[in-house]
C-alpha positions as a printed NumPy array, in Angstrom:
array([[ 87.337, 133.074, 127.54 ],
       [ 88.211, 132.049, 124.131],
       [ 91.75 , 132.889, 123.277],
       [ 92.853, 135.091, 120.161],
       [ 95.685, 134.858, 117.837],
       [ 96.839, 136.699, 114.675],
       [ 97.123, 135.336, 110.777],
       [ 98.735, 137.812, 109.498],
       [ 97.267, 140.975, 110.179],
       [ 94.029, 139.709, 111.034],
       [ 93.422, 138.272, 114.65 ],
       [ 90.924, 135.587, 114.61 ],
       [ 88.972, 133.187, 117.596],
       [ 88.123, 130.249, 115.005],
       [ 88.318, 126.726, 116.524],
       [ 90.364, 124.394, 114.62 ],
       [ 91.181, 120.698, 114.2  ],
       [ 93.947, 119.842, 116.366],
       [ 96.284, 117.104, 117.981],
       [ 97.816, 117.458, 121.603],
       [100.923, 115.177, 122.479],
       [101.188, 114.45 , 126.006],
       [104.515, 112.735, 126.657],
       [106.493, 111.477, 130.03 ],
       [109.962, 109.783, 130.097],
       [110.621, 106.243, 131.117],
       [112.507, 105.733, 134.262],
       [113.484, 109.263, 134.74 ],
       [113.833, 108.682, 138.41 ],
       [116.368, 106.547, 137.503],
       [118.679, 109.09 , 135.115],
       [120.956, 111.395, 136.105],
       [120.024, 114.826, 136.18 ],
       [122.488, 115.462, 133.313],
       [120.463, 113.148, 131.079],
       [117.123, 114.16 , 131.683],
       [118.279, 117.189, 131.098],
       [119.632, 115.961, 127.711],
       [116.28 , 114.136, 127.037],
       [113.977, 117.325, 126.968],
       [116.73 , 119.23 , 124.973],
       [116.835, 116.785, 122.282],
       [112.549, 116.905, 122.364],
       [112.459, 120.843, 122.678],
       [115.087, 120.423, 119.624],
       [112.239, 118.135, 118.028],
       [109.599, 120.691, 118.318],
       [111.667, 123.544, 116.613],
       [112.153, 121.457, 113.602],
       [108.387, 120.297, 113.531],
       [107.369, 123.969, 113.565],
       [108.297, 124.287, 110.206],
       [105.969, 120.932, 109.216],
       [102.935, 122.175, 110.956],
       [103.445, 126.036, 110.278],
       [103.6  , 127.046, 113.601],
       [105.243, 127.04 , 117.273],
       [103.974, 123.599, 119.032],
       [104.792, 125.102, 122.047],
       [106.918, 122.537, 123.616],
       [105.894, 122.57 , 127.353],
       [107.856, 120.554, 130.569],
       [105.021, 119.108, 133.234],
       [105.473, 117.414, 136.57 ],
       [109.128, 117.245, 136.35 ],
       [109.122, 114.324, 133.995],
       [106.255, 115.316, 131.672],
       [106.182, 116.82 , 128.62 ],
       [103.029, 118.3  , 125.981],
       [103.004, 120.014, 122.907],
       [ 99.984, 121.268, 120.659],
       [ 99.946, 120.094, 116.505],
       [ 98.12 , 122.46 , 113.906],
       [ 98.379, 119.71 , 111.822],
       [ 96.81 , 116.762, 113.694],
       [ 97.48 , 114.243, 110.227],
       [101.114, 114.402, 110.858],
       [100.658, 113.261, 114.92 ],
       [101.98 , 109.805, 114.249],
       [104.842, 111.023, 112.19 ],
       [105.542, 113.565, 114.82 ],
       [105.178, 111.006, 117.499],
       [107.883, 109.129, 116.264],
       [109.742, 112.108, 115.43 ],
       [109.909, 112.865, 119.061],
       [110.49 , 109.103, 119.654],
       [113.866, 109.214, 117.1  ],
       [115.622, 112.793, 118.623],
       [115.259, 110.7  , 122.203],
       [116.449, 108.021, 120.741],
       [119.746, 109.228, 119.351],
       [120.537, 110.222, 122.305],
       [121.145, 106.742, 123.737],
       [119.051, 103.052, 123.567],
       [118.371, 103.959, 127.344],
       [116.098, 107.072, 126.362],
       [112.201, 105.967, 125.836],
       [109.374, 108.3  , 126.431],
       [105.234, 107.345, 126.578],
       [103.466, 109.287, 123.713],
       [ 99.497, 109.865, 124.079],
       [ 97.75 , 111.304, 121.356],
       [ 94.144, 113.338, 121.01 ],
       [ 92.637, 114.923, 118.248],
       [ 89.931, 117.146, 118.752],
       [ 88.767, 120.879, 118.627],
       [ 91.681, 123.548, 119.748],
       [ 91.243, 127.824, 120.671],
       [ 93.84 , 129.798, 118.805],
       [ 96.501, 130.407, 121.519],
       [ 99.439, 133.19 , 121.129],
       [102.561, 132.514, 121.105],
       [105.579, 131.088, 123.621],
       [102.017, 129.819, 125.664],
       [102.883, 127.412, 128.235],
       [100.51 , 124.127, 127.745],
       [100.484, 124.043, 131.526],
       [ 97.845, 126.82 , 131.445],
       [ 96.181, 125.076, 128.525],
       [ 92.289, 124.115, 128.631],
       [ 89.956, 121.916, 126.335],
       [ 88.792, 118.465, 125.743],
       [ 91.599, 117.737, 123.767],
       [ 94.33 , 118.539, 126.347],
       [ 92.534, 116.67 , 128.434],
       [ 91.703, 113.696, 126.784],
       [ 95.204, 113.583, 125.52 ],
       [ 96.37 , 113.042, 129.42 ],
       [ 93.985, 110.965, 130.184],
       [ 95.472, 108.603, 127.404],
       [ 98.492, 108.874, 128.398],
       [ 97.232, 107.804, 132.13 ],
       [ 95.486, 104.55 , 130.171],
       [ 98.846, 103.293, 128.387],
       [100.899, 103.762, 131.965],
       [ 98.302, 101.57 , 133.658],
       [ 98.584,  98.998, 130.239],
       [ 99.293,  95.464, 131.224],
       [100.612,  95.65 , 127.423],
       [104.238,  97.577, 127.136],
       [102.636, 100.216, 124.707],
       [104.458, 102.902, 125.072],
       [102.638, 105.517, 122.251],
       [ 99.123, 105.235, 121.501],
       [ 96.173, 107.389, 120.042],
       [ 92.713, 107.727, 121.957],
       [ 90.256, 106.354, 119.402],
       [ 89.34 , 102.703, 119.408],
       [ 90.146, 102.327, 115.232],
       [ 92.632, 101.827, 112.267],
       [ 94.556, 105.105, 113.948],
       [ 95.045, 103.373, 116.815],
       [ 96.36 , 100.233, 115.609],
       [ 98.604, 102.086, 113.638],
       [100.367, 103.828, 116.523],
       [100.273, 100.635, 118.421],
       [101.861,  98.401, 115.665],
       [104.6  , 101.604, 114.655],
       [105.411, 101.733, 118.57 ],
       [106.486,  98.033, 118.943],
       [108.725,  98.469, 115.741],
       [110.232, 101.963, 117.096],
       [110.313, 100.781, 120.529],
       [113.566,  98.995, 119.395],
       [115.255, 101.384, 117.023],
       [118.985, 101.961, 117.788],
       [120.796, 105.205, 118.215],
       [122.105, 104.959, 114.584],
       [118.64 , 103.736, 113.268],
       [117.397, 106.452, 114.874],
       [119.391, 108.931, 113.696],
       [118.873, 107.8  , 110.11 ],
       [115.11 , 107.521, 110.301],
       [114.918, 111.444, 112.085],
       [115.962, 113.339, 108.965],
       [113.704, 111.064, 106.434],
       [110.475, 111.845, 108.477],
       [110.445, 115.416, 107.655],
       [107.051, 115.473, 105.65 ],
       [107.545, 116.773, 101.634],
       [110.195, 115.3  ,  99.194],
       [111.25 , 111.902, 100.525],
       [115.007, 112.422, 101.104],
       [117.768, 110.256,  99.474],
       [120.194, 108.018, 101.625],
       [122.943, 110.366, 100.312],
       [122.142, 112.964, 101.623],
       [121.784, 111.571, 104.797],
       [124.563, 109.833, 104.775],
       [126.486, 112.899, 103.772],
       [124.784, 115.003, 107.15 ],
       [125.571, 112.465, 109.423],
       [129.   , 111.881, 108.306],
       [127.983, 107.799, 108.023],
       [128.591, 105.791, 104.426],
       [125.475, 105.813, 102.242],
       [125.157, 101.437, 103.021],
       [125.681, 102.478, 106.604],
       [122.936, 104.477, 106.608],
       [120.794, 102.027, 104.152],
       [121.415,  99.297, 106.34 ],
       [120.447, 101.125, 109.833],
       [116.909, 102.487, 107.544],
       [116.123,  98.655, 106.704],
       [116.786,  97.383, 110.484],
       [114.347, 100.529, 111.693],
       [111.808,  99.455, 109.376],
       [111.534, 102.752, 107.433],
       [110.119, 101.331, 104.303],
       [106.717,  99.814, 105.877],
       [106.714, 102.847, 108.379],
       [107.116, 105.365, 105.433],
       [103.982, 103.768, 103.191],
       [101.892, 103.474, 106.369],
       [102.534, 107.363, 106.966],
       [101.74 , 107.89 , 103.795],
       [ 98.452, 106.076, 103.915],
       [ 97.187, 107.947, 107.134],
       [ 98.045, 111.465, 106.256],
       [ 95.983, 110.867, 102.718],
       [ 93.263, 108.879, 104.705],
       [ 92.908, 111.68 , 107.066],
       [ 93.116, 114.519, 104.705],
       [ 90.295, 113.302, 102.206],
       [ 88.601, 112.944, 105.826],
       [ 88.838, 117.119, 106.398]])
């Protein structure tokens, strides 16, 4: 059964383009239930603000305990929302980590406050199944994207750099991945109560520069692709 959903007024059953996110903390078995619990507020948090970037829900989703999934209408922006996710878990301490599996493919319309648990499709599938191939990795890639091309070599090579992002890196690289107007360190600095060569300084050690023109790169790559 193909699932319906309304624009507007009008309900429609038109596949579209999509990206799923399938996502599962590192050493969770190890955390206390306090900070897991912390963990998939911080991502659920992540999700509410991306909403707005891919103009609609991404219906954040908890599996198996440790697991997480979400569902991108706008499958150019899955590496910035990838490290997104990456940077809220980060800020909450240089403990919190997560694997991030990416899969773009065709995606039914689904209504909303869905759980992803009940999801079907290719996509959702393939997008676990990645996940299952950087857990087995002799490599430590933790975030990775299931075609064998430039994509992929992206995520791999923005993974090892955000793999070691502080909590104040990461909480000055969140706020400047929001997709639109490039913010100013200012402003940042002002919202996170931090000096503006504070929060300079913590942008440079993330590598924001070189992460911010390789975004930009992909997300015009991949739209003259559409």
């Amino acid at each position: 059964m193909v699932n319906a959903s309304y624009i507007g007024c009008v309900m429609t059953t038109e596949q579209t383009h999509i990206a799923v996110l399938t996502g599962d903390i590192i050493g969770s078995t190890k955390m206390e239930p306090g900070d897991l619990t912390r963990a998939f507020d911080a991502l659920s948090a992540a999700a509410e603000v991306q909403a707005d970037w891919h103009g609609e829900d991404l219906h954040f989703t908890r599996q198996r305990g440790d697991g997480w999934q979400v569902r991108l209408a706008r499958p150019e922006l899955a590496l910035r929302s990838a490290l997104a996710f990456r940077a809220a878990l980060r800020c909450e301490g240089k403990e919190f980590s997560t694997f991030i599996a990416v899969a773009e493919g065709a995606g039914n319309p689904i209504a909303p406050n869905t759980d992803l648990n009940k999801a079907t499709g290719a996509t959702f599938i393939n997008s676990g199944r990645t996940l299952d191939r950087l857990k087995e990795s002799p490599v430590p890639v933790q975030m990775g994207h299931q075609s064998a091309d430039a994509t992929t070599a992206a995520f791999i090579l923005a993974d090892y750099i955000s793999q070691t992002w502080t909590p104040a890196q990461a909480a000055a690289i969140l706020p400047m991945l929001s997709p639109g107007k490039l913010r100013s360190h200012t402003d940042v600095a002002l919202a996170l109560g931090k000096s503006r060569q504070a929060v300079t300084k913590a942008l440079d050690g993330a590598g924001f520069d070189a992460i911010w023109l390789a975004l930009k790169n992909i997300e015009a790559e991949e739209t003259q692709d559409d």
